[in-house]
Backbone as a printed PyTorch tensor [residue, N CA C, xyz], in Angstrom:
tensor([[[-38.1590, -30.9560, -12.7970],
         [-37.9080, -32.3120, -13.2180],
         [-39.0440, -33.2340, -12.7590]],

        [[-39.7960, -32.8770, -11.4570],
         [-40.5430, -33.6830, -11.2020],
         [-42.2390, -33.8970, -11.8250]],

        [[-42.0150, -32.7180, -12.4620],
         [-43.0630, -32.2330, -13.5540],
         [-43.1800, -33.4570, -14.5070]],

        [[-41.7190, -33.1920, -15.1270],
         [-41.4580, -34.2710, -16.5690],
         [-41.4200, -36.0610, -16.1780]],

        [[-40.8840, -36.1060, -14.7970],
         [-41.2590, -37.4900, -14.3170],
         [-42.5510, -37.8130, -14.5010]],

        [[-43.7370, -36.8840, -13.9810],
         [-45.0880, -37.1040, -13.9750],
         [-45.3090, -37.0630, -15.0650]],

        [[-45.4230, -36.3290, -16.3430],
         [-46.0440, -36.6620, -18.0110],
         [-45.0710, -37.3900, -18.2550]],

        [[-44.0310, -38.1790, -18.0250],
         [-43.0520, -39.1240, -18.9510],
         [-43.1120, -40.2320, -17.8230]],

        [[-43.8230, -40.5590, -17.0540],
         [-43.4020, -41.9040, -16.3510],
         [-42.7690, -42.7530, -16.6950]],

        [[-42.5770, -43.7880, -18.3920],
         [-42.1390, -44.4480, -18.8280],
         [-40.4430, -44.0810, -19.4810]],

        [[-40.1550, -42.4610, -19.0510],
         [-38.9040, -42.4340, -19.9340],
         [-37.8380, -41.7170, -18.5270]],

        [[-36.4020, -43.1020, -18.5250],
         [-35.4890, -43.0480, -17.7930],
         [-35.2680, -41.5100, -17.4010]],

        [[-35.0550, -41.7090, -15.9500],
         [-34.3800, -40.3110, -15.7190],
         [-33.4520, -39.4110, -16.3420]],

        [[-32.2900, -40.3780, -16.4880],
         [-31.0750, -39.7320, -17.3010],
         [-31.9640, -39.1560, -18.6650]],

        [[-32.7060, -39.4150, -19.5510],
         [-33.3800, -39.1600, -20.6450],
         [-33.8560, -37.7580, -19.9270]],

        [[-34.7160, -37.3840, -19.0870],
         [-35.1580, -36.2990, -18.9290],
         [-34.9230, -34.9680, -18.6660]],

        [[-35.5060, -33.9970, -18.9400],
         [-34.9970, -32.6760, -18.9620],
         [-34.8220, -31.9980, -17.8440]],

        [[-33.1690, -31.8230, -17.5060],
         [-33.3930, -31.1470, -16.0850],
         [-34.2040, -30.1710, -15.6780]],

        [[-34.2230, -28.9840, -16.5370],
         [-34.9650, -27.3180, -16.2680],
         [-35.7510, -27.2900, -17.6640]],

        [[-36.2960, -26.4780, -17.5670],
         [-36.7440, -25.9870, -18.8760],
         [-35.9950, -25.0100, -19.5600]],

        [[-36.1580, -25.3920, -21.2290],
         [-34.9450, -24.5750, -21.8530],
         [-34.6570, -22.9670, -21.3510]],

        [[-36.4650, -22.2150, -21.4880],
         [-35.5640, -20.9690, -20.8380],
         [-34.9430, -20.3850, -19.3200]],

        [[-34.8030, -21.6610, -18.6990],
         [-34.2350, -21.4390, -16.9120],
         [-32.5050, -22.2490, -17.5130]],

        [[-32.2860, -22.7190, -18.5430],
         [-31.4680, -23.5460, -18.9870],
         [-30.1260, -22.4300, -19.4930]],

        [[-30.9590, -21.6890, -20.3700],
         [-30.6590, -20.8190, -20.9770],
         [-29.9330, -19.8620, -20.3240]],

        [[-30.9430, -19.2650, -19.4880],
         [-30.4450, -18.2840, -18.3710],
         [-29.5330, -18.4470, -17.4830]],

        [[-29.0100, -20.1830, -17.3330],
         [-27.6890, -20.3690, -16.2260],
         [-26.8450, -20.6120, -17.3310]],

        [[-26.4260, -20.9980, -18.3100],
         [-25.3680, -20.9460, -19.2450],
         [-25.3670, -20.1350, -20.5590]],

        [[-26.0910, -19.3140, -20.7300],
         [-26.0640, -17.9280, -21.4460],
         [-26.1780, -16.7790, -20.9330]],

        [[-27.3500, -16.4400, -20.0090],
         [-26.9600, -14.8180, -19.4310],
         [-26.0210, -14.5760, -18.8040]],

        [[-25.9400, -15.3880, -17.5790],
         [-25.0350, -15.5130, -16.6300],
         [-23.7940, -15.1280, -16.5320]],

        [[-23.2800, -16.0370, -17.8740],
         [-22.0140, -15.8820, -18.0740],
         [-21.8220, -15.0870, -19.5850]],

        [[-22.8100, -14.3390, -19.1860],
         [-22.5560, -12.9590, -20.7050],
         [-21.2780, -11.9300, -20.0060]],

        [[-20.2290, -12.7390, -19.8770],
         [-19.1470, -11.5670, -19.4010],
         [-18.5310, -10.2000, -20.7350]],

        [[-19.1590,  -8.9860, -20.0500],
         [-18.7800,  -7.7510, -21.4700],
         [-17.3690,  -6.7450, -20.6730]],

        [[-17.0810,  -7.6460, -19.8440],
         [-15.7470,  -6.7910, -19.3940],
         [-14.3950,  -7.1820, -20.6350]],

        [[-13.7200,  -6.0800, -20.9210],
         [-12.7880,  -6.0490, -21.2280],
         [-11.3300,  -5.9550, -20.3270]],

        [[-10.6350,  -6.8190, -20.7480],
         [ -9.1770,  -6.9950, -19.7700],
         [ -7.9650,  -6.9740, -20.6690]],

        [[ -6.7520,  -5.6500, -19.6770],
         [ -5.7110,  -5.4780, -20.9980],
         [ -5.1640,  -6.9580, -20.8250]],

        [[ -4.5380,  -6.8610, -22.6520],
         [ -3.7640,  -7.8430, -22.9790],
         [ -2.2550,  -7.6770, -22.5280]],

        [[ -2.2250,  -6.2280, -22.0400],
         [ -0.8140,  -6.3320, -21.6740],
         [ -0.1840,  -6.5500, -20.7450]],

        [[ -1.2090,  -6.9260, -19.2660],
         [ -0.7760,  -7.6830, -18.3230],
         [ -1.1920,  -8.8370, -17.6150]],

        [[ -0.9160,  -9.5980, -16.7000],
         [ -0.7660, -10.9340, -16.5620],
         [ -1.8180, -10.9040, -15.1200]],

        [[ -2.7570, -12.1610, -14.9870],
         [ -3.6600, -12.0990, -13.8180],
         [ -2.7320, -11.6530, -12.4700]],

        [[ -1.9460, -11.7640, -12.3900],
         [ -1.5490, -11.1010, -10.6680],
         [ -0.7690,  -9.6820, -10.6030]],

        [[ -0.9600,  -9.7520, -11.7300],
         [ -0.6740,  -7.6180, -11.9590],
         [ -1.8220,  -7.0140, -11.5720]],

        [[ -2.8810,  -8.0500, -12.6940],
         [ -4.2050,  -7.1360, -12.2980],
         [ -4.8570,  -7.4290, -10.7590]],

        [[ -4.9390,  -8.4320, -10.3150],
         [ -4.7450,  -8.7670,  -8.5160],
         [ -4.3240,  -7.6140,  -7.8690]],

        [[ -3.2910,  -7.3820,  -7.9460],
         [ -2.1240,  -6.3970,  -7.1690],
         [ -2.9220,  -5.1360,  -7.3130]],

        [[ -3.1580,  -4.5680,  -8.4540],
         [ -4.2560,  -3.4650,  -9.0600],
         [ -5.3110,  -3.5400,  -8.1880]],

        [[ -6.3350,  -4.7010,  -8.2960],
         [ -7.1110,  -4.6220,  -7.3260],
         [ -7.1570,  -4.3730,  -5.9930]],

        [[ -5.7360,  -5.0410,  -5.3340],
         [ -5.3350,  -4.8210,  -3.7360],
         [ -5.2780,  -3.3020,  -3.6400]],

        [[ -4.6460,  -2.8560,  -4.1820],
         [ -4.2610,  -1.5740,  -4.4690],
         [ -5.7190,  -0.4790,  -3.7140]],

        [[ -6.7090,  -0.3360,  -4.9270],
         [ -7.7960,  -0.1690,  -5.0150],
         [ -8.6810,  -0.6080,  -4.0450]],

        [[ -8.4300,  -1.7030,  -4.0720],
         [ -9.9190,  -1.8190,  -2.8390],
         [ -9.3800,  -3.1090,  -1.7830]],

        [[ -8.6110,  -2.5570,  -0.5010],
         [ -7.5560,  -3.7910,  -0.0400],
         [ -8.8340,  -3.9390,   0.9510]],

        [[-10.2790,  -3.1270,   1.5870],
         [-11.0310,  -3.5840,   2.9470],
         [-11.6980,  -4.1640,   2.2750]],

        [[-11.9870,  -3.9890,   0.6830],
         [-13.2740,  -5.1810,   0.0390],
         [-13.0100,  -6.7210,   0.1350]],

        [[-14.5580,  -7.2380,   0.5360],
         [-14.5120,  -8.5880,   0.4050],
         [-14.0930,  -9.0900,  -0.7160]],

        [[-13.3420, -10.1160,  -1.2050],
         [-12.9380, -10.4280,  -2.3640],
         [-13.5760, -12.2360,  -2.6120]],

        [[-13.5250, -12.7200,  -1.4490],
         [-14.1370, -14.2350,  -0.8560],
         [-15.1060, -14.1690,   0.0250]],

        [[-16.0210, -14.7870,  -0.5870],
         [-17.3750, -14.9260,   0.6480],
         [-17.6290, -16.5970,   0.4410]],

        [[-17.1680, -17.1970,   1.1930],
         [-17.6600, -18.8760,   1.2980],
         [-18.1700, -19.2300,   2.7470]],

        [[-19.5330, -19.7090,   2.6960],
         [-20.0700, -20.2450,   3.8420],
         [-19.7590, -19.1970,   4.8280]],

        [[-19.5460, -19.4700,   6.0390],
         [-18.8610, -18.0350,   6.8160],
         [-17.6980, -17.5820,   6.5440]],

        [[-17.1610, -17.8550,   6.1140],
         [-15.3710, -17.3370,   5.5690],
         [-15.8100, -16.4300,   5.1430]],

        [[-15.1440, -15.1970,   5.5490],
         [-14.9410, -14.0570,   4.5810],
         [-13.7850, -13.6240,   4.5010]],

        [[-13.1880, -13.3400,   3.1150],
         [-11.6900, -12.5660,   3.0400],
         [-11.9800, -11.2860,   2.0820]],

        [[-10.9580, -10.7340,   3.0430],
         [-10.7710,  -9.0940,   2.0170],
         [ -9.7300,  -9.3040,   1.0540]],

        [[ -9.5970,  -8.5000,  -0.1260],
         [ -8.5800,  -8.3290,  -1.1370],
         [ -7.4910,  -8.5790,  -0.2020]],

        [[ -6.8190,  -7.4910,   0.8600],
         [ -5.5730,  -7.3510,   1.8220],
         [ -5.7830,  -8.6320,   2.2930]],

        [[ -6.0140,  -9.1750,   2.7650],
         [ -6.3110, -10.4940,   3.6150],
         [ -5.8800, -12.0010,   2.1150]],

        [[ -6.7590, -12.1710,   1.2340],
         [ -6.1510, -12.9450,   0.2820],
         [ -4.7100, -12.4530,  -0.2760]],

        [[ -4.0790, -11.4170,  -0.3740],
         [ -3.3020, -11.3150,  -0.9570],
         [ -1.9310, -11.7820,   0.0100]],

        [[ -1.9390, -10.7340,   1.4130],
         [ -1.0050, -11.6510,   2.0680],
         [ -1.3640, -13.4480,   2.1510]],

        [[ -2.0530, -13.9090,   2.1430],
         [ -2.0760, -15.2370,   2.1320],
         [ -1.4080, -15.6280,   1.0010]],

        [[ -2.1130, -15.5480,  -0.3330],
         [ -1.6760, -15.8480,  -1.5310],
         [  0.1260, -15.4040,  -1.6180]],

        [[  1.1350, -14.3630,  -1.0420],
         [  2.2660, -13.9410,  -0.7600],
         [  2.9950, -14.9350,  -0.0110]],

        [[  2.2430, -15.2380,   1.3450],
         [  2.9980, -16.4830,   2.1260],
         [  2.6480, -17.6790,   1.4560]],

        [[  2.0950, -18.4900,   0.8000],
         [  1.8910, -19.4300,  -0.4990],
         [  3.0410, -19.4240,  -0.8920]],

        [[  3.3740, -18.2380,  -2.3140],
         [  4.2720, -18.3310,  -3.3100],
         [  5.7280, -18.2710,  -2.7910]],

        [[  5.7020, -17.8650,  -1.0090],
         [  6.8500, -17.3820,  -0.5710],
         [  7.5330, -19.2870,  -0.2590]],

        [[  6.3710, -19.8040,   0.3300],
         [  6.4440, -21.1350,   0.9840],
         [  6.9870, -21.7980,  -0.2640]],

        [[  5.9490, -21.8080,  -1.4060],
         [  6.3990, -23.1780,  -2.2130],
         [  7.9070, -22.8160,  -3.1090]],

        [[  8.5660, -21.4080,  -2.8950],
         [  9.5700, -20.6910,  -3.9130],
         [ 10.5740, -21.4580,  -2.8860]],

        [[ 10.6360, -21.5740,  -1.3510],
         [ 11.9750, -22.4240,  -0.6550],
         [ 11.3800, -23.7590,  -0.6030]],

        [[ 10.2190, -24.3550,  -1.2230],
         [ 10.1620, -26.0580,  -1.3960],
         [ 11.2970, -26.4310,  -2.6210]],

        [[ 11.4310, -25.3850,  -3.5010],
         [ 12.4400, -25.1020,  -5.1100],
         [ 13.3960, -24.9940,  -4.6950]],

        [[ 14.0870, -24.4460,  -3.9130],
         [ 15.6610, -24.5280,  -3.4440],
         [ 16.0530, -25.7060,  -3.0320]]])
């Protein structure tokens, strides 16, 4: 951007081009070229459960230092649905 500031001095920021089209391209077209197929015949926390199943020591969350395993989000995500199911009673 600071490129296009320098040959466009006269034209507003908001006007200017963040990246260049093919770095543009590459964060909202390759990126998200998702070619996985997922059955239609079950519901995201079937396939969750599937995953726990399969791989419960894999990291599933990596944020900043946080790390959680599949086993580790899932009991969490369990005491969640358990908590907000007696906020309903």
């Amino acid at each position: 951007m600071l490129g296009e500031i320098l040959r466009q001095p006269e034209v507003p920021v908001r006007a200017l081009q963040i990246m260049p089209d093919t770095e543009l391209k590459k964060i909202l077209v390759e990126f998200n070229e998702a070619k996985t197929e997922y059955p239609t015949d079950q519901c995201i926390h079937q396939l969750f459960e599937e995953q726990v199943k399969k791989t419960p020591d894999k990291l599933a969350i990596v944020y900043n230092n946080t790390h959680v395993t599949f086993a580790e989000l899932d009991s969490a995500s369990t005491k969640l649905a358990n908590f907000l199911q007696r906020l309903l009673k």
